[in-house]
N, C-alpha and C positions, 0 to 999 in steps of 0.2 A: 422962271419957266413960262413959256408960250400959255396964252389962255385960248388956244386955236384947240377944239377938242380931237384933230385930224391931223397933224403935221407932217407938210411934202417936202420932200426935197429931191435933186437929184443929183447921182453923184458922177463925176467923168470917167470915163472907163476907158481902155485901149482900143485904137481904130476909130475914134472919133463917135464912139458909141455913150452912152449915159445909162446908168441904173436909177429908177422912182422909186424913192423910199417912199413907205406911207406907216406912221406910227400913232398910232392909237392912243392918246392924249387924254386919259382920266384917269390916271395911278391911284386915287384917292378911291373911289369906285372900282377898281380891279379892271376898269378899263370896259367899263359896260357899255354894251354897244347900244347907241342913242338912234333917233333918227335924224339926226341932223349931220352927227358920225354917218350914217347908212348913204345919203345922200352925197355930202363931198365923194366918199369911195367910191362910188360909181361912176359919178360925173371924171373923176381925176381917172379910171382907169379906161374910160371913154378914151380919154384925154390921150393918156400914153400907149393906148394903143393904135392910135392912129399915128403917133408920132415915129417915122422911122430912125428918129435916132435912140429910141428907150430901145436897149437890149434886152432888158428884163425886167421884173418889178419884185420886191420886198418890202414882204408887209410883219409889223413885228408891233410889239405893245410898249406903252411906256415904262419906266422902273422896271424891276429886276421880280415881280410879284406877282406877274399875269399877260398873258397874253389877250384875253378878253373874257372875262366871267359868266358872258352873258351878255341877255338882253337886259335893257332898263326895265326890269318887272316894276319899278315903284313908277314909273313914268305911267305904265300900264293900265297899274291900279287905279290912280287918280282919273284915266280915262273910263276905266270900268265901273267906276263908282261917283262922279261928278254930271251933275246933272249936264244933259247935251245941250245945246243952242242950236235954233232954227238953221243959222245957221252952216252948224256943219253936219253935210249930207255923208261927210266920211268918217269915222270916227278916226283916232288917231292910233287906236290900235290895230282897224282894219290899214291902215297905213302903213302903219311899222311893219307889220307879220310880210303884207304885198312886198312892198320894197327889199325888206331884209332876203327874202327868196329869190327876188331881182339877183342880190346883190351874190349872192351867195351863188347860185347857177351861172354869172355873168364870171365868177370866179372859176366853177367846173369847167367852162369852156373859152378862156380868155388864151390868145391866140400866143403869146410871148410866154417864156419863162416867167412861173410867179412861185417865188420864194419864202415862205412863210415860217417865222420864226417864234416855234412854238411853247417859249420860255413859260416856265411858272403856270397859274391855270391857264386849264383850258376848258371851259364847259358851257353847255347848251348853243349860244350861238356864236361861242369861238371856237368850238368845234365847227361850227357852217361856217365860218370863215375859214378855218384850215382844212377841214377837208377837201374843199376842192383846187388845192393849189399844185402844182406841177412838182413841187419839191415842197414839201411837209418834215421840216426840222423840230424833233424834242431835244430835249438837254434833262441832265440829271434832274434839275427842276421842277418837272414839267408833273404836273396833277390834272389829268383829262377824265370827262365824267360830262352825263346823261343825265342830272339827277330830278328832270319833271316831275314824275310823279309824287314828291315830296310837295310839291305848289299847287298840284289838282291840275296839272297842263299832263303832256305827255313828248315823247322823243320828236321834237319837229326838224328842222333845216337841213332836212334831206334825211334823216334816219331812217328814212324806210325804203332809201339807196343803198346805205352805207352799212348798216345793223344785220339786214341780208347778206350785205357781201363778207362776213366775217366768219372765221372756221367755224363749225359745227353749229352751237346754238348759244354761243357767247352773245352775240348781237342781242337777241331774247334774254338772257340774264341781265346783261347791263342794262336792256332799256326796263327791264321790271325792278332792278335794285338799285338802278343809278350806282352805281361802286364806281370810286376811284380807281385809274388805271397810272400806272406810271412811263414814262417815257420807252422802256422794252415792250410794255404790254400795250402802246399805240404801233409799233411797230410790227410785232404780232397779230394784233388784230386788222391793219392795213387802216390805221388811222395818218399814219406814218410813213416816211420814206427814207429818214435818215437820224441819226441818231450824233450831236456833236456837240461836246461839253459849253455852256454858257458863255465862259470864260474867254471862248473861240472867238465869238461873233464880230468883234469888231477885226479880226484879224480875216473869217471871213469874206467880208465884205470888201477889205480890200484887194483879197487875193483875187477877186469877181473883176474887182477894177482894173487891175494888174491882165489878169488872160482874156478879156473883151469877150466875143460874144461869136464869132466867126472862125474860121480854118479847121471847124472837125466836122465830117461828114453827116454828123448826127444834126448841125446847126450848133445853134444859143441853145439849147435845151440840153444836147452832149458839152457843149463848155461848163454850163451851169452843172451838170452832174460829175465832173470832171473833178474841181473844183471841190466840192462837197465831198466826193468818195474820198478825198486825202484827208481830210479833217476828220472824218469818221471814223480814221484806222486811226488814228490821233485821240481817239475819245477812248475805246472802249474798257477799257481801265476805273472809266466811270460809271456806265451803265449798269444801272441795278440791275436785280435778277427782278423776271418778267412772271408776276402774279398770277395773271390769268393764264399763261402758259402751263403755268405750275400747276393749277387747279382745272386745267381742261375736264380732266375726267368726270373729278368728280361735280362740274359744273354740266356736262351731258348728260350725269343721271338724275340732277336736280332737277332740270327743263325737261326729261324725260316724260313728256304726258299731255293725252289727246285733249285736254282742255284750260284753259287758266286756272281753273279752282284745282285742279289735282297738280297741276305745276306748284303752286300757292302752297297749297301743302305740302309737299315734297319739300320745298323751302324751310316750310315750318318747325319740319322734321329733321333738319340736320343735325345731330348729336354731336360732330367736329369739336376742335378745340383752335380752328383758325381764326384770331381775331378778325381778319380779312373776310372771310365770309361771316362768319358772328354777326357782323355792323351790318354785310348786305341783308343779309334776313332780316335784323330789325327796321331796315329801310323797309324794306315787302311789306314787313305787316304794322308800319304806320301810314302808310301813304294811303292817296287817296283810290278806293275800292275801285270809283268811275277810272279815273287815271289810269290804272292796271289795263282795264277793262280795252280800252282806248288802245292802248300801247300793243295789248296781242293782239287786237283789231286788225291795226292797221300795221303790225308789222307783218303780218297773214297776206293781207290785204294786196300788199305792194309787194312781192315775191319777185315776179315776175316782172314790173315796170321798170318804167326807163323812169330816167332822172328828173323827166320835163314832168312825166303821168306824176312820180310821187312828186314834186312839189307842187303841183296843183291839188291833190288830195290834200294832201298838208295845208293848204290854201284855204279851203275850207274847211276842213275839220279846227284848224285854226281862230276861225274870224267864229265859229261855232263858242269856242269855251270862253270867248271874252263876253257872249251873251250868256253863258248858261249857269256860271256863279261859283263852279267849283274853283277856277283857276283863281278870283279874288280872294275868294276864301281863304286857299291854300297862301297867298302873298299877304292877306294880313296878319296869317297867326305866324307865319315866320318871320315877316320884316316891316309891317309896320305895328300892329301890338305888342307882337314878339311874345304872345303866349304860348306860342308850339300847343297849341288845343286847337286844332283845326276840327269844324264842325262840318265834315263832308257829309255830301247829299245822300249817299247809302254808306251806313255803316259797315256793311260787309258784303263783300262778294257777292255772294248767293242774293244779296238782296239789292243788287243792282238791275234796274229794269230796263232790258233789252231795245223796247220802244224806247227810254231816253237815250241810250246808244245810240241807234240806228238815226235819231236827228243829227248827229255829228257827221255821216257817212252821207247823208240825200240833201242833196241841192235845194236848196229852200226856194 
């Protein structure tokens, strides 16, 4: 196996056209996204889309277990907690967070079909890597989840695009319980675009190679959907029944409430017998109180913005929690002590102070 953490290739297609694969190379790690991963990506789709022979690009994970888990949070840690050198005037967390938003918004608006195969997990910042692609594939596999506030971070790489645009007040539950979603309930929620058994993908890809990229009115973008809607009528047989769909109702009378601490409870109070919601609740009332705090903040906050306002908000509210302690915190008692006794800076809700919020939100 390639020790290349990014692996390109591309493949020949009809018409004298070419498809850029790019596969995300740390199976080992669920395919955590690095920065030195963040950086080939960029530079390679720089690359191909200047190139007028790439018809489209597909971006997919390595092994059959993840599309990207994430960020590297231990990379993170060791930045957040290792003493700085003179020096470096950037730290490498303000780094990563910059560039990953780079990368992720250079995704929302890249000019060619970009095809994202969203196998196995998908969480925190392989959700920002799939969300913004032109065509968003899950498969039966597929485990999609928001789960920051468990680390003392909160919903970042564009969730406060994405969390807004989703029916009623789902957006707001997921980013407060992190809950796994499954491959129906990314479709539902418009994490999604298409829906096509695992098994498929290499048959897939070559059917993309096989119809090239030109002669439908629509462009590469109707070939490339073309393509995909036959595989889809070809899946459904496999798709699960869609969680969140199921639970709509009673998830708008959970969020039902003009403030986080009466949402917070409302959660509290579910008497249900859905393991599915059961775990989200217990999610609510371990995580971190600031976290919570953050997350109805600023999904409040960004309503109304565009893509570019939230992730410059995210920008800084971001390069904010690598100084302010809770997000370490949160990363050593789940991965590197691994005591799950995270000692967050307010214990509870009500005794979270407003004035330390408000530094996440003002320009230092």
């Amino acid at each position: 196996m390639s020790d290349q953490v990014v692996i390109f290739e591309e493949l020949e297609a009809a018409g004298g056209s070419r498809i850029g694969v790019a596969r995300l190379n740390a199976p080992r790690a669920m395919n955590a996204l690095s920065l030195e991963m963040i950086h080939l990506l960029k530079a390679k789709l720089d690359q191909w889309a200047a190139d007028d022979t790439i018809g489209a690009v597909w971006l997919e994970g390595e092994g059959d277990k993840a599309l990207c888990a994430g960020g590297d949070i231990v990379a993170l840690y060791r930045d957040m907690t290792e003493p700085r050198s003179d020096s470096r005037s950037v730290s490498e967390g303000d780094r990563f967070f910059t560039d990953e938003y780079e990368l992720d918004y250079q995704i929302h608006t890249y000019p060619k079909p970009l095809i994202v195969w969203g196998n196995g997990v998908v969480m925190g910042g392989g959700i920002g890597l799939m969300s913004g692609g032109s065509h968003r594939v899950v498969t039966e596999h597929s485990r999609v989840a928001m789960p920051e506030v468990s680390i003392g971070l909160y919903p970042d790489v564009g969730a406060g695009w994405f969390l807004n645009k989703m029916p009623g007040r789902i957006g707001l539950f997921l980013g407060l319980t992190g809950a796994r979603m499954n491959g129906a309930d990314a479709l539902f929620t418009g994490l999604a675009d298409r829906f096509i058994r695992h098994d498929m993908r290499d048959e897939v890809k070559q059917a993309l190679q096989q119809s090239g990229f030109g002669g439908l009115e629509g462009g590469a973008h109707a070939a490339v959907s073309k393509v995909l809607r036959r595989f889809e009528a070809g899946s459904r047989e496999a798709m699960p029944q869609a969680v969140v769909r199921e639970h709509f109702d009673v998830i708008q009378a959970l969020t039902d409430g003009d403030s986080l601490v009466e949402v917070v409870d409302n959660l509290g109070q579910y008497a249900g017998e859905d393991p599915w919601l059961i775990k989200a609740v217990k999610t609510v009332a371990a995580a971190s109180p600031a976290s919570l705090t953050l997350t109805w903040q600023h999904y409040h906050d960004t309503l109304h913005d565009s893509l570019s306002q939230v992730f410059d908000k995210e920008l800084q509210i971001s390069k904010r929690c690598l100084k302010m302690g809770e997000f370490a915190e949160g990363v050593r008692a789940l991965l590197i002590d691994k005591d799950l006794k995270p000692r967050w800076h307010f214990p509870t809700l009500k005794s979270v102070d407003p004035e330390w919020i408000d530094r996440f939100f003002i320009e230092p």
